[in-house]
C-alpha positions in Angstrom: -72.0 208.1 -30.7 -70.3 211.2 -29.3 -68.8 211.4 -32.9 -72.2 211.8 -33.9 -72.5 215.1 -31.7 -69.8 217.0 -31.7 -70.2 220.6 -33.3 -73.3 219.5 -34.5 -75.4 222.3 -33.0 -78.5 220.7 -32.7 -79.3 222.8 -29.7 -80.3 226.1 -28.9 -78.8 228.3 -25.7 -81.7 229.3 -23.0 -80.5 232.8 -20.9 -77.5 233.9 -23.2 -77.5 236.8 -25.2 -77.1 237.0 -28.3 -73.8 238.9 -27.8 -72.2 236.1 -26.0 -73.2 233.4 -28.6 -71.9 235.5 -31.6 -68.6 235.8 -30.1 -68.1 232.2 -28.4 -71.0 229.8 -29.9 -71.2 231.3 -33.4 -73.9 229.7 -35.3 -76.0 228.5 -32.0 -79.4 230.2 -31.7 -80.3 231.7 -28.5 -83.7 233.4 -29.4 -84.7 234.3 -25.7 -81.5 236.3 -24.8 -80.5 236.4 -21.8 -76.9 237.1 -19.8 -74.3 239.2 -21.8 -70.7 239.9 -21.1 -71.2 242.6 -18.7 -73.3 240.7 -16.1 -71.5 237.7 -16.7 -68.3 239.2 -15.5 -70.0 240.9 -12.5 -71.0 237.9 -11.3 -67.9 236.0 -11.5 -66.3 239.5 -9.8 -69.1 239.3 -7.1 -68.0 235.7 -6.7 -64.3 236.5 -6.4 -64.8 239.2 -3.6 -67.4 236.7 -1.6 -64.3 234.1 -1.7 -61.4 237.1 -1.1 -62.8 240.0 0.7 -59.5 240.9 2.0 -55.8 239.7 1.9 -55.1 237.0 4.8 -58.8 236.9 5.5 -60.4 233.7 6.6 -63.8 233.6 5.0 -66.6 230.5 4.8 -68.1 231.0 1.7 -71.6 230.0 1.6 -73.2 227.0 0.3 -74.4 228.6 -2.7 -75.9 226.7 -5.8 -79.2 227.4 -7.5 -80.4 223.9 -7.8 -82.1 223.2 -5.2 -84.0 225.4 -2.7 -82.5 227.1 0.0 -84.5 229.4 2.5 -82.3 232.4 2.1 -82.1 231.1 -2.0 -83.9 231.9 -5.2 -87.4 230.8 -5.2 -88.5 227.4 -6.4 -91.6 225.5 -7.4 -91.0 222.5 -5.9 -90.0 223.3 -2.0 -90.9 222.6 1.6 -94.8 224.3 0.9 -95.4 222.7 -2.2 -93.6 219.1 -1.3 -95.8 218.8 1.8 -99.3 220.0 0.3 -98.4 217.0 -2.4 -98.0 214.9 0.4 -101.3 215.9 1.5 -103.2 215.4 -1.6 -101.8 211.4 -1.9 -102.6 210.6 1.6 -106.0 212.1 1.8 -107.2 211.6 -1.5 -109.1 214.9 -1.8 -109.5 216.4 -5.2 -108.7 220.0 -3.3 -105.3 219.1 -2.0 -104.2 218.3 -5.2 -105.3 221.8 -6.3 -103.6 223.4 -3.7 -100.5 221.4 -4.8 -100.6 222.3 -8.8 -101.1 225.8 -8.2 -97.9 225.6 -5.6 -96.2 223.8 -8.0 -97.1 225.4 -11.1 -96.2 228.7 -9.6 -99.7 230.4 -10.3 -98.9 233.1 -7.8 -95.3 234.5 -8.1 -92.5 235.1 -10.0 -91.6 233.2 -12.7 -89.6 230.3 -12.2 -89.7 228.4 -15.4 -89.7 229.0 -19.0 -93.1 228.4 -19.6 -94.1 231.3 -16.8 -92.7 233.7 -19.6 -94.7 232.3 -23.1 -99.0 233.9 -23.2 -99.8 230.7 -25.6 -102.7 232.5 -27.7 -105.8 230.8 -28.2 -106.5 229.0 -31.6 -109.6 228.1 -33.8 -111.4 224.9 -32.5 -110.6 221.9 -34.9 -113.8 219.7 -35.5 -113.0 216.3 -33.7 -113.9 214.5 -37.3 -110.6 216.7 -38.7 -108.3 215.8 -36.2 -106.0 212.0 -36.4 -107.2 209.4 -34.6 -105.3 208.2 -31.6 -104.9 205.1 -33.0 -102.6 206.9 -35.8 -100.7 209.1 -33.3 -99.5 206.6 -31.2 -98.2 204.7 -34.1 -95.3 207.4 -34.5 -94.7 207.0 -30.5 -91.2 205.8 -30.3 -89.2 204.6 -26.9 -85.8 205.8 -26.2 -82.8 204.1 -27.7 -81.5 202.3 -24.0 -78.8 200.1 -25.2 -79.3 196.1 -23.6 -77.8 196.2 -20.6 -78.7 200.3 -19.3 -82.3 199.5 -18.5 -83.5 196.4 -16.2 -84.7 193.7 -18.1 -88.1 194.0 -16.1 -88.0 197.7 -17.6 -86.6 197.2 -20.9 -89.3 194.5 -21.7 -92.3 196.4 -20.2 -91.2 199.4 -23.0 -91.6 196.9 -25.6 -94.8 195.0 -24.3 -96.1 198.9 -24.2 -95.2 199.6 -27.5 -96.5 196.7 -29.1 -99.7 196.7 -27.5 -100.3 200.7 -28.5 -98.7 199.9 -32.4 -95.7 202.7 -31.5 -92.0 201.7 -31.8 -90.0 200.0 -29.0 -85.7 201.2 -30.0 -83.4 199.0 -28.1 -80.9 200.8 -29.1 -76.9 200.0 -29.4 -77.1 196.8 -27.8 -79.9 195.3 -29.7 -82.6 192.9 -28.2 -81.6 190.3 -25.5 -80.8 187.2 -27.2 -83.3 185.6 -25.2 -86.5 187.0 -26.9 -86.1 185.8 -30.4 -88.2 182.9 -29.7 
């Protein structure tokens, strides 16, 4: 329950610095950094003069957003170039399409657009196959999401649990419990 949540902390902030977090989420880790106060309030100032350039002034304020791509906009992975060459790949079935779609989407050649553009994940020792856990044990600790009865379709809810039972992991039904129904 919400209860359950609140002051908790068991989150961590993404693009604040470390600044901000001391002073207004004390406690919460933010081990990336990110925006401080100073271009925090610059952009709430550069916001203020798009929407009041001038007393009496009648101004349309762009769309704005970051969301979702714009062609004047911050970049994106998934956009107009990358949609259609994915639309490519299904129809025609050629592994190369596809290709051409991860690397748009993945964002091999530009900026970064997502977390994972920032990490350099360095390379490990090999583990002999005979050291590492069996499938069979790993997907015994898989574990649905806790939907209670009644937020999922009954088609859905019971293809969760049919999943989970056939692969040994847990099926959570969460709040609601199980569906009468399926006892017998």
């Amino acid at each position: 329950t919400l209860a359950s949540y609140c002051g908790s902390q068991v989150f961590e902030a993404i693009g604040i610095a470390q600044e901000v977090m001391d002073w207004c989420f004390p406690g919460t880790p933010s081990r990336l950094g990110g925006a401080g106060f100073d271009s925090l309030a610059a952009e709430v100032l550069q916001r203020h003069r798009q929407a009041f350039p001038s007393p009496g002034a009648v101004v349309q304020l762009e769309a704005g957003g970051e969301h979702r791509w714009r062609a004047d906009g911050e970049a994106h992975a998934w956009n107009p170039e990358s949609v259609a060459a994915l639309q490519h790949a299904v129809r025609d079935g050629v592994p190369q399409r596809f290709e051409d779609f991860r690397r748009l989407a993945d964002a091999d050649d530009g900026p970064p657009l997502a977390l994972r553009h920032l990490l350099a994940p360095l390379p490990g020792d090999e583990i002999p196959i005979d050291q590492v856990e069996p499938a069979t044990q790993i997907v015994r600790r898989f574990v649905t999401g806790a939907m209670s009865l009644g937020a999922l379709s009954t088609e859905a809810h019971e293809t969760l649990a049919l999943a989970m039972n056939q692969i040994g992991g847990k099926s959570n039904t969460g709040e609601g419990g199980e569906d009468p129904s399926r006892y017998h």
